[in-house]
N, C-alpha and C positions, 0 to 999 in steps of 0.2 A: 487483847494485848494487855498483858500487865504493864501497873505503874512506873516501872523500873523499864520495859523498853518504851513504853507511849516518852517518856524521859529521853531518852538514850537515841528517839527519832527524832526529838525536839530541839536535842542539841546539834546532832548531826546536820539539822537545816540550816541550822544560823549561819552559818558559814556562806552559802547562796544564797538566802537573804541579804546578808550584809553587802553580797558583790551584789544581789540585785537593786540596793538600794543605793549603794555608791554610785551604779554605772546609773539610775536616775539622775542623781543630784549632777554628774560632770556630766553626762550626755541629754537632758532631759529638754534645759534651758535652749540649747543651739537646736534640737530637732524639733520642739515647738514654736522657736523662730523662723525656720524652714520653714515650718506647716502653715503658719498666719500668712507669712507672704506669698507662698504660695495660691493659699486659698483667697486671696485678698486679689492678688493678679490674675487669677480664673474670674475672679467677679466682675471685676472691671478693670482694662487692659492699661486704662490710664493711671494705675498704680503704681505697676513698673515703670514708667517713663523715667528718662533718665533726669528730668525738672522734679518729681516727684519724689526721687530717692534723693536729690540735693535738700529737700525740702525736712527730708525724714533724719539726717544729718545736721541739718541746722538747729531740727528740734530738737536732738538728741542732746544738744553738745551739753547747754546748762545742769540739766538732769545728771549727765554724765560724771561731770567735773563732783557733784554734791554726792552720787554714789561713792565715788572712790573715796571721799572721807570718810562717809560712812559704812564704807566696807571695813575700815580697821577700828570703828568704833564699836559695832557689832561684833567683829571676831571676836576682842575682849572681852566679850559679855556685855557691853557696857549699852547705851541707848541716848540718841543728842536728839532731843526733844527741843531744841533750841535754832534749829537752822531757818524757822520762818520769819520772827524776829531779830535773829542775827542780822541773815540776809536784807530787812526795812534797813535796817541799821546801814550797814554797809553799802547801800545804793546813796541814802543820801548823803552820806558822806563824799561818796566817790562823786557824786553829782554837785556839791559843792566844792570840791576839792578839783575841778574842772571850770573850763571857762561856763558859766550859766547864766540867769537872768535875779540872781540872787545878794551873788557876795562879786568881789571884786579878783577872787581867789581862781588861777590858771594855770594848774602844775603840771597841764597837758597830760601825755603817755603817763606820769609818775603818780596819778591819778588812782590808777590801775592798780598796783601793787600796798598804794597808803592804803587803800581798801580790803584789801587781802591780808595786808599786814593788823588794820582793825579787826580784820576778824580771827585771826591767831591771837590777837590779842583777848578777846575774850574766851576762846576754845580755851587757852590760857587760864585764865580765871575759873571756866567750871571743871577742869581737872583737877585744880589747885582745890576748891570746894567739895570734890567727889573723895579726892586724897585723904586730905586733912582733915575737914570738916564729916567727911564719915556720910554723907547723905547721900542715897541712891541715885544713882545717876540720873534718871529720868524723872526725878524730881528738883535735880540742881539746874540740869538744862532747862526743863519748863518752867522754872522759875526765872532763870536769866533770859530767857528768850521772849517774854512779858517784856521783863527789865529794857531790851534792847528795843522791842516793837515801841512801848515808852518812850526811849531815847529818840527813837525817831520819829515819831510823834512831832514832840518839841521839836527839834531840828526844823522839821519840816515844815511846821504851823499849817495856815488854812492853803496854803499852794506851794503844789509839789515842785520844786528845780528843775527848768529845764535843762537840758543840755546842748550846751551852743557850740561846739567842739566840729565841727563838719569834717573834717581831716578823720577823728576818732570815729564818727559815724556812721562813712561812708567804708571805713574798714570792718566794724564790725557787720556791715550790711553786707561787704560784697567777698569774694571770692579767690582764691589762690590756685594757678591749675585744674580748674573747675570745682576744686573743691572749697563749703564756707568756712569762713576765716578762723569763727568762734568755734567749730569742729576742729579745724587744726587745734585748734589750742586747747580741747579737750581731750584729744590725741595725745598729746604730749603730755598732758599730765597723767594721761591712763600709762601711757609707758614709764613716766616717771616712779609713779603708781607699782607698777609692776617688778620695776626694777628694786624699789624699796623693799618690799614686802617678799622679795623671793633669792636675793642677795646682799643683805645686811642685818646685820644683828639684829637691830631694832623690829624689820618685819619677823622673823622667825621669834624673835620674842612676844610680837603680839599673838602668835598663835598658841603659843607657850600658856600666857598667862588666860589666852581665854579657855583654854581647855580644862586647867587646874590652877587656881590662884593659887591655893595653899602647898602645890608640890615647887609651886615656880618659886616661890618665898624660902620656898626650903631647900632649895636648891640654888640658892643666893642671888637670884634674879631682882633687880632694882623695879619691884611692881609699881611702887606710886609712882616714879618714874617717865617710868611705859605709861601709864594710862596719860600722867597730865599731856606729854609729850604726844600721844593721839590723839587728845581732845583738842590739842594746839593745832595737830595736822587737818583735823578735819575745820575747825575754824577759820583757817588758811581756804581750804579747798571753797566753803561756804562765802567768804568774802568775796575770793576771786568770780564765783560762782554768779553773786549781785554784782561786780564790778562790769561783766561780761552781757549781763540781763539790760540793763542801765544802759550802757551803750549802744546797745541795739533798737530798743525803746528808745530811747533820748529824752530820759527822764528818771530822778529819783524819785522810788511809790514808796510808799508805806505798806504796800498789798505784793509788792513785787514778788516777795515768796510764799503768799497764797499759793498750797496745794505742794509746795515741791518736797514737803519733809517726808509725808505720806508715800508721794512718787519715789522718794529716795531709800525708802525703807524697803517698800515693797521690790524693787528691782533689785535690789541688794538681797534680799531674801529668794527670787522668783532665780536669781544666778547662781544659788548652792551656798548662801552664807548661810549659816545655822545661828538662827536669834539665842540658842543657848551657848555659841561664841564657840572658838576653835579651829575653825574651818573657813573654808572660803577662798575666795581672790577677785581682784582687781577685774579678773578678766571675764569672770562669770558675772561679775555685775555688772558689765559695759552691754552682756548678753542680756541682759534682765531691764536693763534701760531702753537697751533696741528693740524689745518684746511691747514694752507699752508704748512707747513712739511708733510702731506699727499698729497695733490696734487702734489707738486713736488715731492716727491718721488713715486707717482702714475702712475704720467705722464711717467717718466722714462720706467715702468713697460709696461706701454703700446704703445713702441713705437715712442714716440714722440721727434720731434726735439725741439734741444734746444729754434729753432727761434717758435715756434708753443706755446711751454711752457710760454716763454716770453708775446705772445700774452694774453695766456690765464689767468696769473696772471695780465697782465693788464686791461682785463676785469672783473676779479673780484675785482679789485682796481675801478672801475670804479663804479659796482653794489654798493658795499657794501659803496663811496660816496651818489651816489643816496637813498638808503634805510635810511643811515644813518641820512639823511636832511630831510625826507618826512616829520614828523611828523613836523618840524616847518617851513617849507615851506611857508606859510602863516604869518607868523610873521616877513618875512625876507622883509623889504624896498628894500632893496637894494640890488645885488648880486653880488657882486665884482670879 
């Protein structure tokens, strides 16, 4: 075969490539959450119970609420390296800013929202620094997210706040129509979620600016805008995030969001967001949160040490980098 058609076959493929690579990324995430639960309730039948799926719902919820921020952080291209120390931040706040064993401070339910609203507040501050200040994202977030793990620190001194609120406690413990509280209320902000990013301006602009900054700029799109404006959304979701954590616990940590940035990346990734931004939704990453809320609660089921778990969520952190990149693999110069 000459060069001219080995050519002329290569382009002719791309075309089913591309759908086979699409119907991956929209149908991949839901048919290997099939597969795990399935394979998971073949193993052991106490899986599926119906106590056991409340359980996989209740784990989900915190994870839940931290993806949907960072699902429009990602689309942009952008990366919040910030949500672990945000979140210290924001538990003890909310934990102080509740009846405790601390301060004299009881602002009850409104507890909830000064928490969420601390952490728009600084989502706030590192758009405003990624904007203006010109510093790559995932260096201004992991800078402030030091800043805030810091801030809570001091706050917190050598003992952590308890939380004395029993009315807030026994809500965020228990149940609505069988189902838990703090699920509903990651529920809702995944619809909210949805509704933002699939019928207003603003979500159709994040998709905008993550796929080309420079055509969205030229096509008079308000980009620093949009980004500070998602960095605020997702600081929101992160607050509320520790606000929802803290009340179940009944207690503000300083370690409280040990582990969730990594989890929140990865299911945001593992649902069809493309870490070189553009793509994505809300709903694929609820799918990519209930993928590793199933394995770990599977893995349990079957036996498995905690150090073995570990491994195994590292290797799907690994997979789901590699699948993630395949597709522009060839357009990358460089690989840093």
């Amino acid at each position: 075969m000459t060069p001219r058609h080995r050519t002329s076959a290569s382009v002719a493929a791309l075309p089913g490539r591309s759908a086979l690579l699409h119907g991956f990324r929209t149908s991949g995430p839901v048919l290997a959450l099939l597969a795990l639960t399935i394979g998971f309730a073949l193993a052991d039948a106490r899986f599926a119970s119906l106590a056991n799926l409340r359980i996989i719902l209740d784990s989900a919820a915190v994870p839940l609420v931290l993806a949907i921020g960072m699902s429009f952080v990602i689309r942009q291209g952008s990366l919040d390296l910030s949500v672990e120390g945000l979140m210290a931040a924001c538990s003890i706040v909310c934990a102080l800013a509740l009846a405790n064993d601390r301060t004299t401070f009881d602002l009850g339910w409104v507890a909830l929202p000064v928490a969420a609203g601390f952490g728009a507040v600084f989502g706030l501050v590192n758009g405003i620094i990624v904007t203006r200040l010109r510093v790559p994202s995932f260096m201004a977030t992991l800078g402030l997210g030091s800043l805030c793990q810091g801030l809570a620190m001091l706050l917190s001194g050598d003992q952590p706040p308890l939380i004395r609120d029993a009315q807030l406690r026994q809500w965020a413990l228990g149940q609505t129509s069988g189902f838990p509280n703090l699920a509903l209320v990651a529920l809702a902000c995944l619809a909210a979620g949805f509704f933002v990013e699939r019928f207003t301006r603003f979500g159709r602009y994040s998709y905008v600016v993550g796929s080309d900054e420079s055509v969205a700029r030229a096509s008079g799109l308000d980009v620093d805008l949009c980004k500070v404006t998602v960095f605020a959304f997702a600081g929101l979701m992160t607050g509320l995030a520790a606000a929802m954590e803290s009340s179940r616990l009944g207690v503000g940590h300083v370690e409280i969001g040990a582990g969730q940035m990594l989890a929140a990346i990865t299911a945001v990734v593992i649902g069809g967001t493309s870490l070189s931004g553009g793509s994505g939704s809300v709903l694929g990453s609820a799918v990519g949160v209930l993928a590793l809320t199933v394995v770990a609660n599977g893995l349990v089921f079957v036996g498995a040490t905690p150090y073995l778990q570990k491994a195994i969520e590292g290797t799907i952190v690994l997979v789901v980098a590699v699948v993630a990149g395949w597709h522009v693999r060839d357009r990358l110069r460089v690989v840093k």
